[in-house]
C-alpha positions in Angstrom: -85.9 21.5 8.7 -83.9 18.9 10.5 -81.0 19.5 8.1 -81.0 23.3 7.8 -79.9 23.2 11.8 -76.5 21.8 11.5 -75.6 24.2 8.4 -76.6 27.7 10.2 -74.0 26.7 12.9 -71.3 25.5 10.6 -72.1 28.8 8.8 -69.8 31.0 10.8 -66.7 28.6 10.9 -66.8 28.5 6.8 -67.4 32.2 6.7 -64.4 32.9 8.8 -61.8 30.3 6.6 -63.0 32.5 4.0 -61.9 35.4 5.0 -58.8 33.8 6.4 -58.3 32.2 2.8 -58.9 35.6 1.2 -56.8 37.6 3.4 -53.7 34.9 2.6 -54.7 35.6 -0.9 -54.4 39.3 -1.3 -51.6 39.7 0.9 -49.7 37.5 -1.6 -51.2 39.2 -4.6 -50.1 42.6 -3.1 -46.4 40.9 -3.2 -45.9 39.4 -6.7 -48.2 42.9 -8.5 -45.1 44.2 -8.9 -43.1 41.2 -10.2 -46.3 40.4 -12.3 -46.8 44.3 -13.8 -42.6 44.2 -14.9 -42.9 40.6 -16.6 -45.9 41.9 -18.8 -44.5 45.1 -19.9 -41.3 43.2 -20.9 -43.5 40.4 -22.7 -45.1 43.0 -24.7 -42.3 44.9 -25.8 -41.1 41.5 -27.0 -44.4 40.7 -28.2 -44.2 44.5 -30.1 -40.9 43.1 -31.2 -39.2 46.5 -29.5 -36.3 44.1 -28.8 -34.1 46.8 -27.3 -36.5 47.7 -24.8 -37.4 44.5 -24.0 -33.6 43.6 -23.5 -33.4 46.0 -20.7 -36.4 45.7 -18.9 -35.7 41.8 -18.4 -31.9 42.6 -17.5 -33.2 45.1 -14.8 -36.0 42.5 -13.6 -33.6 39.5 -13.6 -30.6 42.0 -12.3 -29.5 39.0 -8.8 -28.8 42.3 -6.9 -31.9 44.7 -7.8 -34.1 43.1 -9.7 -37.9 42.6 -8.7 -38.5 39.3 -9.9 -38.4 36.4 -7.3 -41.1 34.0 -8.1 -39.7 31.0 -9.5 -42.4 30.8 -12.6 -41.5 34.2 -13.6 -38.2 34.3 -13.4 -38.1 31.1 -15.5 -40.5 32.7 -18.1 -38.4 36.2 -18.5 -35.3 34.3 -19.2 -37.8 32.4 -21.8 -38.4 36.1 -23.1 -34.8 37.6 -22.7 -33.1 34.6 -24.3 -35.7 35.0 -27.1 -34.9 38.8 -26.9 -31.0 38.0 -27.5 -31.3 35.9 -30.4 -33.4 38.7 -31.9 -30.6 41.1 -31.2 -28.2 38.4 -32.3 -26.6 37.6 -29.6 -26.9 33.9 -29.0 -24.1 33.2 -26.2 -25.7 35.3 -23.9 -29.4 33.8 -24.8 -27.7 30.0 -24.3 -26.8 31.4 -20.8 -30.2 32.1 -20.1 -31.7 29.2 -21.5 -29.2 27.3 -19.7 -30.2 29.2 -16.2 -33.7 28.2 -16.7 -33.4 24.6 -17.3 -30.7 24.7 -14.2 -34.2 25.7 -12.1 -36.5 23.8 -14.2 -35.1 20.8 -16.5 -38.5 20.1 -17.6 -39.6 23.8 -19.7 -40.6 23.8 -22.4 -41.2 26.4 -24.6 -44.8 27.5 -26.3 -44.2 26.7 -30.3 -46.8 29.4 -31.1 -45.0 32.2 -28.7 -41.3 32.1 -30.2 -40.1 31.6 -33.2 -38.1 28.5 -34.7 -34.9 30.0 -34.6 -35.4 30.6 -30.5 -36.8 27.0 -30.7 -33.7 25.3 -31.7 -31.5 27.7 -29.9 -33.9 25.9 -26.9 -33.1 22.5 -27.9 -29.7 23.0 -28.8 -29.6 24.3 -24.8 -31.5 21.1 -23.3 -29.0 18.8 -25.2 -25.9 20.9 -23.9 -27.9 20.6 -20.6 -28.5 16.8 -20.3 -25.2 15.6 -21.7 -23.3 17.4 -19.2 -25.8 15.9 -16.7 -24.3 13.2 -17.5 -21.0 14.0 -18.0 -21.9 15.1 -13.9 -23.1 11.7 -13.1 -20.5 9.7 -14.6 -17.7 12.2 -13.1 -19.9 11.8 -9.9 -19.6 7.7 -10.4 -15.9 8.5 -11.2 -15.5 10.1 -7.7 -17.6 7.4 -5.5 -15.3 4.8 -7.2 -12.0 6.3 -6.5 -13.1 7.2 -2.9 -13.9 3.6 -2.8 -10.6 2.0 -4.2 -8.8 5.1 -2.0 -11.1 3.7 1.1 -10.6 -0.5 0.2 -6.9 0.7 -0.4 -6.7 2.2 3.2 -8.3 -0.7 4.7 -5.8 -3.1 3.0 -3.1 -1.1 4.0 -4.1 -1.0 7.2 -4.7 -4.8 7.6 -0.8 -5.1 6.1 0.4 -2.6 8.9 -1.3 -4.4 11.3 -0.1 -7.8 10.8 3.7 -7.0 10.2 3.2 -4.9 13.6 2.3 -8.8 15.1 5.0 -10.6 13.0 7.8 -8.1 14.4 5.8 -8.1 17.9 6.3 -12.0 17.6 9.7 -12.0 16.3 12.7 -11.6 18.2 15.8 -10.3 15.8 19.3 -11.6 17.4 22.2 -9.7 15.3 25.7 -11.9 16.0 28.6 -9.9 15.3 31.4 -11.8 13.7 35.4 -11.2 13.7 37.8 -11.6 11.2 40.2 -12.5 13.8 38.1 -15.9 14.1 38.0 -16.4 10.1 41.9 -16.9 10.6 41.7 -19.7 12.4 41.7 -23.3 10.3 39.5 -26.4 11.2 36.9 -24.8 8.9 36.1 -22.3 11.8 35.6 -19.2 9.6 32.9 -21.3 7.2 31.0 -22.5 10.8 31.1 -18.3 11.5 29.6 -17.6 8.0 27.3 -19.9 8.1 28.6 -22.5 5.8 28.5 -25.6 7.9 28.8 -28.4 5.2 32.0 -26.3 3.6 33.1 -25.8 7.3 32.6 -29.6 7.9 35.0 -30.2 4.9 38.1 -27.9 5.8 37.1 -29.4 9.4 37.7 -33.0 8.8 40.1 -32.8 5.8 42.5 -30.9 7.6 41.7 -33.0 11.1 42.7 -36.0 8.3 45.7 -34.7 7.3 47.4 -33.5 10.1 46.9 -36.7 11.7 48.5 -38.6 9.4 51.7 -36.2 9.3 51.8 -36.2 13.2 51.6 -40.2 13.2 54.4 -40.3 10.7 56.7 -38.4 12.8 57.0 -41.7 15.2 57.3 -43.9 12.4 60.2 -41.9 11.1 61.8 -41.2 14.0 61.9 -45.4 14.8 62.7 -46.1 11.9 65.7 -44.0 11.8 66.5 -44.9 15.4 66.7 -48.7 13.8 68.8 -47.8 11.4 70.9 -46.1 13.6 71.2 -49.1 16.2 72.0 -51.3 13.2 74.7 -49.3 11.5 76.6 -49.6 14.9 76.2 -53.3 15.2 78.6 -55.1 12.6 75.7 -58.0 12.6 72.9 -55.6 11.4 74.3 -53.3 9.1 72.7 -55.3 6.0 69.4 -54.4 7.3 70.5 -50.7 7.9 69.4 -49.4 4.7 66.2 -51.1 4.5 65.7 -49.1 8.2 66.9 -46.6 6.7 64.7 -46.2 3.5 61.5 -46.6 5.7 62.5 -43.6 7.6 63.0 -41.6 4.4 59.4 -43.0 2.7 58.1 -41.7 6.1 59.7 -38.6 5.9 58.7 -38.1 2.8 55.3 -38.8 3.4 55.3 -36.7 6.3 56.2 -33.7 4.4 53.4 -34.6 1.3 50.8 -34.6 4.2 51.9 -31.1 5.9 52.0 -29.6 2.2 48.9 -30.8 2.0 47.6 -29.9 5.4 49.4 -26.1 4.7 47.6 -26.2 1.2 43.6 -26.6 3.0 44.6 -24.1 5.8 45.3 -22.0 3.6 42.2 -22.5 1.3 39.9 -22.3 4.1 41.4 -19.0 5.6 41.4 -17.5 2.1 37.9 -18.5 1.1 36.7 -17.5 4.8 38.0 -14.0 4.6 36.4 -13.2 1.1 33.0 -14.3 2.0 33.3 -13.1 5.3 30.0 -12.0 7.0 30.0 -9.3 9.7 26.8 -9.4 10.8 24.0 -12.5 10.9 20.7 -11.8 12.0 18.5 -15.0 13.7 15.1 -14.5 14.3 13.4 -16.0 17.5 9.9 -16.6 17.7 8.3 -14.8 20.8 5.2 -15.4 22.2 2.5 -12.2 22.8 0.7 -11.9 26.0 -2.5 -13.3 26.1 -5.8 -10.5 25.9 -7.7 -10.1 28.9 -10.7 -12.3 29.1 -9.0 -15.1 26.6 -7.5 -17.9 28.2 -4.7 -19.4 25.9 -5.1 -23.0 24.1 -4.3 -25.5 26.6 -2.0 -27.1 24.1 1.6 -28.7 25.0 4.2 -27.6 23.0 8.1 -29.1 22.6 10.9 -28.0 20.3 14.2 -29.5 20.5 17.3 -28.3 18.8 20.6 -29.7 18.4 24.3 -27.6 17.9 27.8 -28.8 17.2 31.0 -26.4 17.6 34.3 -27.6 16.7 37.4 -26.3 19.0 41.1 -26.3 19.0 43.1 -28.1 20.9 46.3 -26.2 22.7 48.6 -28.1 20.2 47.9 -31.8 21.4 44.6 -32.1 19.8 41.1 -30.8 19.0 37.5 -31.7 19.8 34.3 -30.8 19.3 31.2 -29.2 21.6 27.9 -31.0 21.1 25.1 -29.4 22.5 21.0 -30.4 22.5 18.7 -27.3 24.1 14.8 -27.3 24.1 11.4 -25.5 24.9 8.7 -26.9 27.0 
């Protein structure tokens, strides 16, 4: 008696989830009778093998704009039914369409051996292959995708990286453009080489020419006292046997004076000529230059030093030359 207590008062509550559970029930048997009365009467006319009538009660029931079915199960079932209906008509295409509809919604079907006949069976199976390879012709072309979005991305990145650090090289760079002149590659001394950049080349007209000239302008004195001697010695009765020996050493330094301006003339005229045809208008230096430090860093506390040394040869004004040495640095 003890026990039959507790059940009288749970008897209400289960009577009323009943009802609840019944009402749910018939409200959603009221809503498929419809869907349910249209698949059967197309399932018999295929059963009655009245394939034209069966053909166009599943086209009107499976119609996307007005057709009554809408449960999944059905729908799946009357293509079952219509694609069979189709190959009995002979119209295969349009039953692989189907077929391939329903496995769209339900890869898994598959159809009841004892319901259709073989022909509709390997029609099926010929549709679940076509099915599952292009599956995986999807999945591969999906791979496909994902890889080239990822090469595209790492390819971005890298790009990126690249822009990035020759935007800091030509932040820390500073490009100094010297203009040149022709005017300048006229001038001898190996002048035009130092202006195009060819020192050791410049350093050779430089001090071959420097060599030359000075040896015709110190012959000039030796000529012109040797000539002076035998001048004086001509005119003194005493000293005229010695005349022509003065007079031969002025002519060996004559002569030797014009060998060394021929010579002089001939490198002048080398180094002008090889200056002009590799002339260079334009030559770019690049200077390092340091970028401000970010806020919150503190720069490394490191000294740095870098010394550089320059040599520039001149002209004289016609009593000599020279040359500019120079030593600069950065503390």
């Amino acid at each position: 008696m003890a026990d039959r207590a507790p059940m009288r008062s749970r008897a209400p509550l289960l009577l009323a989830v009943a009802a609840a559970v019944a009402l749910i029930t018939g409200g959603a048997g009221a809503q498929t009778l419809d869907e349910q009365t249209a698949f059967k009467k197309g399932r018999y006319a295929y059963a009655a093998k009245s394939f034209d009538d069966a053909d166009a009660m599943f086209r009107a029931m499976l119609d996307p704009r007005t057709g009554l079915l809408h449960d999944k199960v059905l729908v799946n079932e009357a293509r079952m039914y219509w694609g069979a209906t189709l190959i009995a008509r002979g119209r295969k295409e349009e039953a692989m369409a189907q077929f391939d509809a329903l496995l769209s919604s339900d890869p898994k079907y598959e159809p009841d051996p004892t319901v259709f006949p073989l022909e509709v069976g390997k029609a099926f199976i010929d549709a679940q292959a076509a099915y599952k390879k292009r599956l995986i012709e999807a999945e591969e072309e999906a791979k496909l995708r994902e890889k080239l979005r990822r090469e595209q991305e790492e390819a971005a990145k890298k790009a990126q990286i690249e822009r990035m650090r020759r935007l800091e090289t030509l932040a820390t760079e500073e490009h100094v453009v010297d203009h040149h002149s022709r005017w300048i590659a006229l001038v001898p001394f190996g002048i035009g080489q130092f202006q195009n950049g060819k020192g050791g080349l410049g350093w050779f007209f430089l001090s071959s020419e420097s060599l030359f000239l000075a040896g015709a302008i110190v012959t000039v004195p030796i000529y012109l006292t040797q000539l002076h001697n035998a001048s004086a010695a001509y005119s003194t009765p005493q000293d005229r046997p010695i005349a022509q020996a003065y007079q031969d050493r002025a002519n060996a330094a004559r002569y030797t004076n014009l060998a060394l301006n021929g010579v002089f003339a001939v490198l002048v005229a080398a180094g002008i000529i090889e200056a002009e045809l590799d002339y260079v208008p334009d030559v770019t230096t690049v200077k390092p230059r340091n970028l401000p430090d970010l806020p919150g860093v503190s720069p490394a506390a490191q000294p740095s030093a870098r010394i550089t040394f320059g040599a520039v040869p001149i002209l004289g004004d016609g009593r000599g030359g020279g040359l500019v040495l120079g030593v600069g640095g950065e503390f």
